[in-house]
ZABA-972731 format. One line per field, with one value per residue (C-alpha): residue number from 1; x, y, z; residue in one letter. Coordinates in Angstrom, 1 decimal. Example, Ala and Ser with C-alpha at 12.3 -4.5 7.8 and 13.67 -1.06 7.14 Angstrom:
! residues 2
seq	1, 2
east	12.3, 13.7
north	-4.5, -1.1
up	7.8, 7.1
type	A, S
This chain:
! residues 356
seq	1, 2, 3, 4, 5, 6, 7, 8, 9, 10, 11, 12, 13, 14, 15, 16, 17, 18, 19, 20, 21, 22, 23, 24, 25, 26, 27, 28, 29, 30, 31, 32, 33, 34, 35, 36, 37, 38, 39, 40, 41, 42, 43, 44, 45, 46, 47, 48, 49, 50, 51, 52, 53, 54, 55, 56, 57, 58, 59, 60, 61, 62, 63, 64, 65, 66, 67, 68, 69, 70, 71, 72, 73, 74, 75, 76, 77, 78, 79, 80, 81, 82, 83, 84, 85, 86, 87, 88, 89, 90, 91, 92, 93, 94, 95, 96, 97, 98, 99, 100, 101, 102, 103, 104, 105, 106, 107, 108, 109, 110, 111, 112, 113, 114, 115, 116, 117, 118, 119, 120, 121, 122, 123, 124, 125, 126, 127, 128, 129, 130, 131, 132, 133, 134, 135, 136, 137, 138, 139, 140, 141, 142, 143, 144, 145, 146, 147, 148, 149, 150, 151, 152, 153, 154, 155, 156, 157, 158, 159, 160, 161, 162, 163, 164, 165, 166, 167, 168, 169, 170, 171, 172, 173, 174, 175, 176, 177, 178, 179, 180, 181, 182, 183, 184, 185, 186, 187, 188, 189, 190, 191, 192, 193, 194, 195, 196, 197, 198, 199, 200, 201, 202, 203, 204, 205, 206, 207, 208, 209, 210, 211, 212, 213, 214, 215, 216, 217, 218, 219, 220, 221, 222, 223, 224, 225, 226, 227, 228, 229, 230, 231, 232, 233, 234, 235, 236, 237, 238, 239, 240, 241, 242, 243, 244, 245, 246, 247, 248, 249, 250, 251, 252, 253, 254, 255, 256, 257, 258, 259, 260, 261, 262, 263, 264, 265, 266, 267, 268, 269, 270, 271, 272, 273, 274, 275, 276, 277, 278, 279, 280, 281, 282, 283, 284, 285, 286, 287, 288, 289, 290, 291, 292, 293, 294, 295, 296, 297, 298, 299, 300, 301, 302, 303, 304, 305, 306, 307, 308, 309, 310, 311, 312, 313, 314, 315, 316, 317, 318, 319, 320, 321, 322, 323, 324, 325, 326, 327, 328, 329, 330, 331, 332, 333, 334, 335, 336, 337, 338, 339, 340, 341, 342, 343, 344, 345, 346, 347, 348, 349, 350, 351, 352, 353, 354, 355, 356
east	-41.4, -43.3, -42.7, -45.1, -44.4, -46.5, -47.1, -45.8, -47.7, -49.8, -52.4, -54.5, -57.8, -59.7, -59.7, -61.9, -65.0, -68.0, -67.9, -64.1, -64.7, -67.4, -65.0, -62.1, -63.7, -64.5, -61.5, -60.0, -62.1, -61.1, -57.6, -57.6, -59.2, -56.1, -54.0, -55.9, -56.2, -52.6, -52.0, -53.4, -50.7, -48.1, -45.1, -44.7, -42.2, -45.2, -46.9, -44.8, -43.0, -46.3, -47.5, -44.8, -44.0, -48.3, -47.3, -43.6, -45.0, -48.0, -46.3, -43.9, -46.5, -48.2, -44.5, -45.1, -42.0, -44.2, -42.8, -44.8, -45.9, -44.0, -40.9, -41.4, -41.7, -38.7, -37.0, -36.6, -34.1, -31.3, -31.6, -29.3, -31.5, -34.5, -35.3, -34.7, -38.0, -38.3, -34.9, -36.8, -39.7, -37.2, -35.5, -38.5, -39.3, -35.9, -36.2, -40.0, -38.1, -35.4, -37.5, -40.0, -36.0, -35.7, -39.0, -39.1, -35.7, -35.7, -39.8, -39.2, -39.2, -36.9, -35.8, -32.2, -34.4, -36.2, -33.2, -31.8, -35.2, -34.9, -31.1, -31.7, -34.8, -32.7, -29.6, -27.5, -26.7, -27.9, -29.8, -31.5, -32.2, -29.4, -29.9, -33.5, -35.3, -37.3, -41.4, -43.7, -45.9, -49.0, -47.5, -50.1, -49.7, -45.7, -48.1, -45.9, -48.4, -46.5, -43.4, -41.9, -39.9, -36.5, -34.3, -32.1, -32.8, -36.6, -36.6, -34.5, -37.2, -40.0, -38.6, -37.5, -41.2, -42.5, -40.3, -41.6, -45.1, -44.9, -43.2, -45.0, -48.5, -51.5, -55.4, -55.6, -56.9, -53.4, -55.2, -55.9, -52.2, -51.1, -53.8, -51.9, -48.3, -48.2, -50.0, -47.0, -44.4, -45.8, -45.7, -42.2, -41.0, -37.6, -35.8, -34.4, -35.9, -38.2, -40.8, -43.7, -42.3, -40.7, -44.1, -45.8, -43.8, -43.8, -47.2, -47.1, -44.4, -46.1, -48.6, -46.5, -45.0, -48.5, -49.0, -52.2, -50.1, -47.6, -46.3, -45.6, -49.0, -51.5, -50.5, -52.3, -50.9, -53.6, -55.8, -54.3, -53.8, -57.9, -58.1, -54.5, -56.8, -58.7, -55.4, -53.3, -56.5, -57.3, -53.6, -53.0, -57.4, -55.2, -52.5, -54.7, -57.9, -57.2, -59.6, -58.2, -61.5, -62.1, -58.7, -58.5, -61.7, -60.2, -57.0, -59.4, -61.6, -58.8, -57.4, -60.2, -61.0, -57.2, -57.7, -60.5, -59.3, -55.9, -58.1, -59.9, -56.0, -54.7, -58.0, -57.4, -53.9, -54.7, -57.7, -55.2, -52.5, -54.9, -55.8, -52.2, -51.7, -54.5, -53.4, -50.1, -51.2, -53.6, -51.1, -48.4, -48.0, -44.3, -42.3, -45.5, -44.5, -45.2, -42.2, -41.9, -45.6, -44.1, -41.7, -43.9, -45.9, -42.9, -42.1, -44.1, -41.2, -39.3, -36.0, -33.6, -31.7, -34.6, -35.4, -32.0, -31.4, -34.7, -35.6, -31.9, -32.0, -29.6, -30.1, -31.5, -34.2, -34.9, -35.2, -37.1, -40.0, -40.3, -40.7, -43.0, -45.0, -45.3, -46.8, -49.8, -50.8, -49.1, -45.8, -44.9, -41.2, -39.5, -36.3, -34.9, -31.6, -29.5, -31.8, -34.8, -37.7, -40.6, -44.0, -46.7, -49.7, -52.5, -50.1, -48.9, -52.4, -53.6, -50.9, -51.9, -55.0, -54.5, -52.0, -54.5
north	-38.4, -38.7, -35.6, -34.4, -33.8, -32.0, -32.4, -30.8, -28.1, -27.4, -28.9, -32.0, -30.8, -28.4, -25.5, -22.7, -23.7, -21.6, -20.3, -19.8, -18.2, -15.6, -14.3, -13.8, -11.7, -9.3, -9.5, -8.2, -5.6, -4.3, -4.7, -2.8, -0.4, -0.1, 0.0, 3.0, 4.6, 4.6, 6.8, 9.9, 10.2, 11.5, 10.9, 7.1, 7.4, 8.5, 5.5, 3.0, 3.8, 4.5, 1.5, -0.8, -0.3, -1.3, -4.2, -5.2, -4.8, -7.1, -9.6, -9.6, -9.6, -12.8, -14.1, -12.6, -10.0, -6.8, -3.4, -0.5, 2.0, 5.4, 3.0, 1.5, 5.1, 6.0, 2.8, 4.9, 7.6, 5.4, 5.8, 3.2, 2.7, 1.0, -2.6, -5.9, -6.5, -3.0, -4.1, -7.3, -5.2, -3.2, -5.9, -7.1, -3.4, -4.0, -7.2, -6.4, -3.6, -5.3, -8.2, -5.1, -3.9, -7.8, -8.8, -5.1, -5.7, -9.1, -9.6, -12.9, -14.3, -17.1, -19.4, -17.6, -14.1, -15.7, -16.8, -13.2, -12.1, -14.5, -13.7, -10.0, -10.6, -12.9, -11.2, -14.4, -16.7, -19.8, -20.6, -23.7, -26.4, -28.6, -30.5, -32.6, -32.1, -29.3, -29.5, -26.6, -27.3, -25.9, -23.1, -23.8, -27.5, -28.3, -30.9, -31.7, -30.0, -30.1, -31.9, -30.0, -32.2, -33.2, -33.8, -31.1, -32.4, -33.0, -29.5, -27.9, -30.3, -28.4, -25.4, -25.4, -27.0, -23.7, -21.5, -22.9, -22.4, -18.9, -17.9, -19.8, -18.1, -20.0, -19.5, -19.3, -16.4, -14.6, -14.5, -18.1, -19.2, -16.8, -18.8, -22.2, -20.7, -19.5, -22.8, -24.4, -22.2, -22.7, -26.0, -26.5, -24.7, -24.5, -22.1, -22.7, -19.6, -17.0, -18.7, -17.3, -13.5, -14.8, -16.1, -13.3, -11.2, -13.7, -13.0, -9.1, -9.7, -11.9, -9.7, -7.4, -9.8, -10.1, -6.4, -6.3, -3.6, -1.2, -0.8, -3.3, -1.8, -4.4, -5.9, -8.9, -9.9, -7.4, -9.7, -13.1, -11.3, -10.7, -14.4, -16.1, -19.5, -19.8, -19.3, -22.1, -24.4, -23.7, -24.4, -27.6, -29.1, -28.4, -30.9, -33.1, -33.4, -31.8, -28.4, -26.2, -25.0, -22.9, -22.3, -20.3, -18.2, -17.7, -15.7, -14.6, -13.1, -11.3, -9.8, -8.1, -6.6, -5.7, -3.6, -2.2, -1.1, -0.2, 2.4, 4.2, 4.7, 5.5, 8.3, 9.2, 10.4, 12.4, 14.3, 15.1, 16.1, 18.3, 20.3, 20.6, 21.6, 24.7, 25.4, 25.8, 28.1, 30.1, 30.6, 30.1, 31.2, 32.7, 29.4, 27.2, 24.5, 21.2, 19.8, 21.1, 19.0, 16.1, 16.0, 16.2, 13.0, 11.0, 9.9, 10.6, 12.5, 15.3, 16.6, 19.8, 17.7, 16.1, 20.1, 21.0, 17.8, 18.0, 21.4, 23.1, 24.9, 26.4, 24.7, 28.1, 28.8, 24.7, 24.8, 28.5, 27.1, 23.8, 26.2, 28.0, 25.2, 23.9, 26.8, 26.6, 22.8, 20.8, 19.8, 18.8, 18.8, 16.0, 15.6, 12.3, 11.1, 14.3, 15.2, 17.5, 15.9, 17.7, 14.9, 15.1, 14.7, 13.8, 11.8, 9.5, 9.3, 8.1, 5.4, 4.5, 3.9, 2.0, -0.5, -1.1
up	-3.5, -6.9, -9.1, -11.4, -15.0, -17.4, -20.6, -23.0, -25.0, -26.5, -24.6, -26.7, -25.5, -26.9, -24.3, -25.8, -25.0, -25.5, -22.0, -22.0, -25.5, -23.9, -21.2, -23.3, -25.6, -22.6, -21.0, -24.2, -24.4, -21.3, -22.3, -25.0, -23.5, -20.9, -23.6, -25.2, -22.0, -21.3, -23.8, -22.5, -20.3, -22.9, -20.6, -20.2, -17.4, -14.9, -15.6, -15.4, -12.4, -10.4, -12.0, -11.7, -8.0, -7.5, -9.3, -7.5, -4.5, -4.7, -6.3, -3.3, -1.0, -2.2, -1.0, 2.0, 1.7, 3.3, 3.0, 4.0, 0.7, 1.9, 2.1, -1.3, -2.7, -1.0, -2.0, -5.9, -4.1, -3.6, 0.3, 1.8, 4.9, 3.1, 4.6, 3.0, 2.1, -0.1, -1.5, -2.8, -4.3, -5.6, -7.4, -8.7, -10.6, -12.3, -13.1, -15.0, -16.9, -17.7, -19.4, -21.1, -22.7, -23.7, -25.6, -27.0, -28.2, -29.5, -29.9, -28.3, -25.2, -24.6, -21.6, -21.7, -21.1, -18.4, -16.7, -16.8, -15.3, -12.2, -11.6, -11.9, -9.5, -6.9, -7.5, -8.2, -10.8, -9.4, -12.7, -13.4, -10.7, -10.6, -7.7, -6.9, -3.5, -4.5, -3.1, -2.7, 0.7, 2.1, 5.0, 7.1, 7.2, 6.3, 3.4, 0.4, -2.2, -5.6, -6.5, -9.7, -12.2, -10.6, -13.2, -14.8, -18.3, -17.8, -16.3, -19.3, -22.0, -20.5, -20.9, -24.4, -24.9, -23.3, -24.9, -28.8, -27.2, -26.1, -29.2, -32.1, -33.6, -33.8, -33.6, -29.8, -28.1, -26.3, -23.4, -23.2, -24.2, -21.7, -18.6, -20.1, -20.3, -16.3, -15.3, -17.1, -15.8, -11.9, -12.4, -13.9, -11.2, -12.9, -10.5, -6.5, -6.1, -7.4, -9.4, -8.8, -9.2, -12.2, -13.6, -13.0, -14.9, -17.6, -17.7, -18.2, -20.8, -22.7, -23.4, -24.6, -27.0, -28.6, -28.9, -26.3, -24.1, -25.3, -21.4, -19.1, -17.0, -16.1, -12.7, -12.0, -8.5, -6.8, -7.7, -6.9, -3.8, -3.1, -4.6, -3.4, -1.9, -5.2, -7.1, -5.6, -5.5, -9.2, -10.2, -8.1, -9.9, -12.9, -11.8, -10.4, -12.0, -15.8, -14.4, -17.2, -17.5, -13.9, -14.2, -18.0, -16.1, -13.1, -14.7, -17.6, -14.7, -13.2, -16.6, -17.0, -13.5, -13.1, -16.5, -15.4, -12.5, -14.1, -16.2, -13.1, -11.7, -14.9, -15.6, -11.5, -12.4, -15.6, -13.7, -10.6, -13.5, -15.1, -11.6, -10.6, -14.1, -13.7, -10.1, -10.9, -14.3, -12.2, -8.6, -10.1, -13.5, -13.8, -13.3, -14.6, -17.4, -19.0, -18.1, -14.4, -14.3, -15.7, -12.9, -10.3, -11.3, -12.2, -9.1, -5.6, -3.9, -5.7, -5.0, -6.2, -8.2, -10.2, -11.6, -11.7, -14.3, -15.7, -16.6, -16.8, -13.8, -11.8, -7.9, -6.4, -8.8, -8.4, -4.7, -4.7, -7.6, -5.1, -1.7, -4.0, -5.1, -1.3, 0.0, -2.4, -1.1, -4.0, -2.2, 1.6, 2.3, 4.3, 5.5, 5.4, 6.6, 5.2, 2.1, 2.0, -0.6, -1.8, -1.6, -4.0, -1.4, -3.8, -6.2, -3.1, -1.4, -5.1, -5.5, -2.1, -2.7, -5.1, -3.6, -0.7
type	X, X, X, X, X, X, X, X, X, X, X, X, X, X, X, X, X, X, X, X, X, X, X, X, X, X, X, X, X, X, X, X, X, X, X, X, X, X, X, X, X, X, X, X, X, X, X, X, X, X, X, X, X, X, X, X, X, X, X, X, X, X, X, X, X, X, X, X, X, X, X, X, X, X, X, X, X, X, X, X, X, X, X, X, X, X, X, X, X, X, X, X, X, X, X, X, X, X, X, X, X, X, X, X, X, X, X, X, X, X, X, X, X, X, X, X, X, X, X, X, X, X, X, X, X, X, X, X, X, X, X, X, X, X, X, X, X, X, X, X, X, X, X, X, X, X, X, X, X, X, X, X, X, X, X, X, X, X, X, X, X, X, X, X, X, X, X, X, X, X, X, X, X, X, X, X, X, X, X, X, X, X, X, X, X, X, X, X, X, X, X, X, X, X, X, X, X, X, X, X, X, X, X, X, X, X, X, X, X, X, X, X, X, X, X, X, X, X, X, X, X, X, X, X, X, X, X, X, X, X, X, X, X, X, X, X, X, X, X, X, X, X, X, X, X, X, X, X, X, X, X, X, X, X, X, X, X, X, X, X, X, X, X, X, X, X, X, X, X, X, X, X, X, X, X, X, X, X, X, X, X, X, X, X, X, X, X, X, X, X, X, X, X, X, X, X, X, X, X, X, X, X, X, X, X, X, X, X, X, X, X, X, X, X, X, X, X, X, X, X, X, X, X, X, X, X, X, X, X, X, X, X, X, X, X, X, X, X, X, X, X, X, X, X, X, X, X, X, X, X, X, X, X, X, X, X
């Protein structure tokens, strides 16, 4: 069993190359312009619950832990009887927020922050490998494919390496570092389990750290998903044969179509808030607010107790405004296990859509 080691960073070839150069300067673009766009919904709840369960669950997927969408919706109301894969999806959702509350709070991202992310996302405390034996093989074939460093202290060297190199400026492009920093993550491999969740999130987070997204809201696992073959090729020519090249386009390529489609969800939502919003002026203009809009958008299903917290209402008049709304075509009510919940049809069949 030979291991493979990387070296450390940064990297002592020159990686922006004209071409390499050309994308990134469009796949910024696009970034910002998600970043902009964001901002038109006031509320930053909606968005990064809707936006975070797109991205939890297709990260999960490209582990091959399925859950169905109305389930992962559902997995938000604390119903006991969701299935083990939505509980994994769910633990991923906590575990990107919970790294968002750490680089926001400490403008850093360090290997002790990454370890939280990966306990909090396998829900133990297993840590950093400790024992060797560790290969990543081809599913298809049982062939040995990549064996990450073995050694707790190589594995911990890397990692501090990694951590100066996500966290010290220099002239190249954010983007770029960040195609170089998940190549080096994936191929440390420094957890049992969890790695390439972990990674991923890195990714998100890192752009946050460098102030190129205010919310943690561009999910790139939708697209590794579409490309998953490419993706595990791309990384391995890396390993192999030095291809830092295809593989800096390849995640440059997908940064920018995942913002761009990011933006059509994002500009979907506000149009479908601003009809609710004149529906709801025009039928039902007594009990009609900003708020009681606000709620209906932050999460897909709606319940009593979500009005009754959220606007100050007493449970009647919560329960009579959500009848109300449901009559008009906004809301369908459905009973599950021994609670009654209010669905947003167009919201649901929108984040739907946009998972598929």
């Amino acid at each position: 069993m030979t291991e493979f080691i990387p070296s450390n960073l940064p990297l002592e070839i020159d990686i922006e190359t004209k071409s390499i150069l050309k994308k990134s300067i469009t796949a910024n673009k696009a970034l910002a312009k998600l970043n902009g766009v964001a901002k038109i919904i006031p509320n930053q709840a909606i968005l990064i619950n809707s936006l975070i369960l797109q991205e939890a669950k297709d990260s999960s997927e490209i582990e091959n832990i399925i859950t169905t969408h109305d389930e992962l919706f559902r997995s938000g109301l604390d119903i006991s009887s969701i299935s083990h894969a939505t509980k994994e999806v769910q633990s991923y959702s906590r575990a990107l927020l919970k790294g968002f509350d750490l680089v926001r709070e400490h403008s850093l991202l360090l290997t002790r922050h990454i370890v939280d992310i990966q306990e909090e996302l396998e829900g133990n405390v297993a840590g950093i490998r400790k024992q060797a034996g560790t290969v990543l093989k081809n599913q298809a074939t049982g062939e040995v494919i990549h064996t990450p460093p073995q050694d707790e202290a190589t594995i911990r060297k890397l990692l501090n390496n990694l951590e100066q190199y996500i966290n010290t400026e220099d002239d190249i492009d954010p983007l770029i570092k960040m195609a170089v920093i998940h190549y080096q993550f994936e191929s440390i491999h420094p957890f049992y389990d969890g790695n390439g969740r972990t990674g991923r999130i890195i990714n998100i987070l890192y752009l946050v750290l460098n102030d190129l997204l205010d919310l943690p809201i561009l999910y790139l696992s939708s697209y590794i998903i579409k490309h998953k073959a490419d993706y595990y090729k791309l990384l391995q020519e890396v390993r192999t044969k030095d291809s830092w090249h295809e593989w800096i386009l390849y995640m440059l390529e997908g940064i920018e179509q995942t913002a761009l489609g990011q933006i059509q969800l994002i500009n979907d939502i506000k149009e479908l808030m601003d009809s609710t919003k004149e529906q709801l002026k025009i039928e039902l203009p007594k009990i009609y607010s900003k708020d009681l809009l606000e709620v209906l958008f932050i999460h897909p299903y709606t319940k009593i107790d979500m009005l009754v917290h959220s606007l100050d209402l007493h449970r009647e008049t919560a329960s009579k405004h959500l009848q109300a709304i449901e009559k008009i075509g906004i809301l369908k009510s459905v009973k599950i296990k021994n609670s009654k919940f209010f669905v947003n049809v167009k919201l649901f069949e929108l984040l739907q859509k946009g998972m598929s």
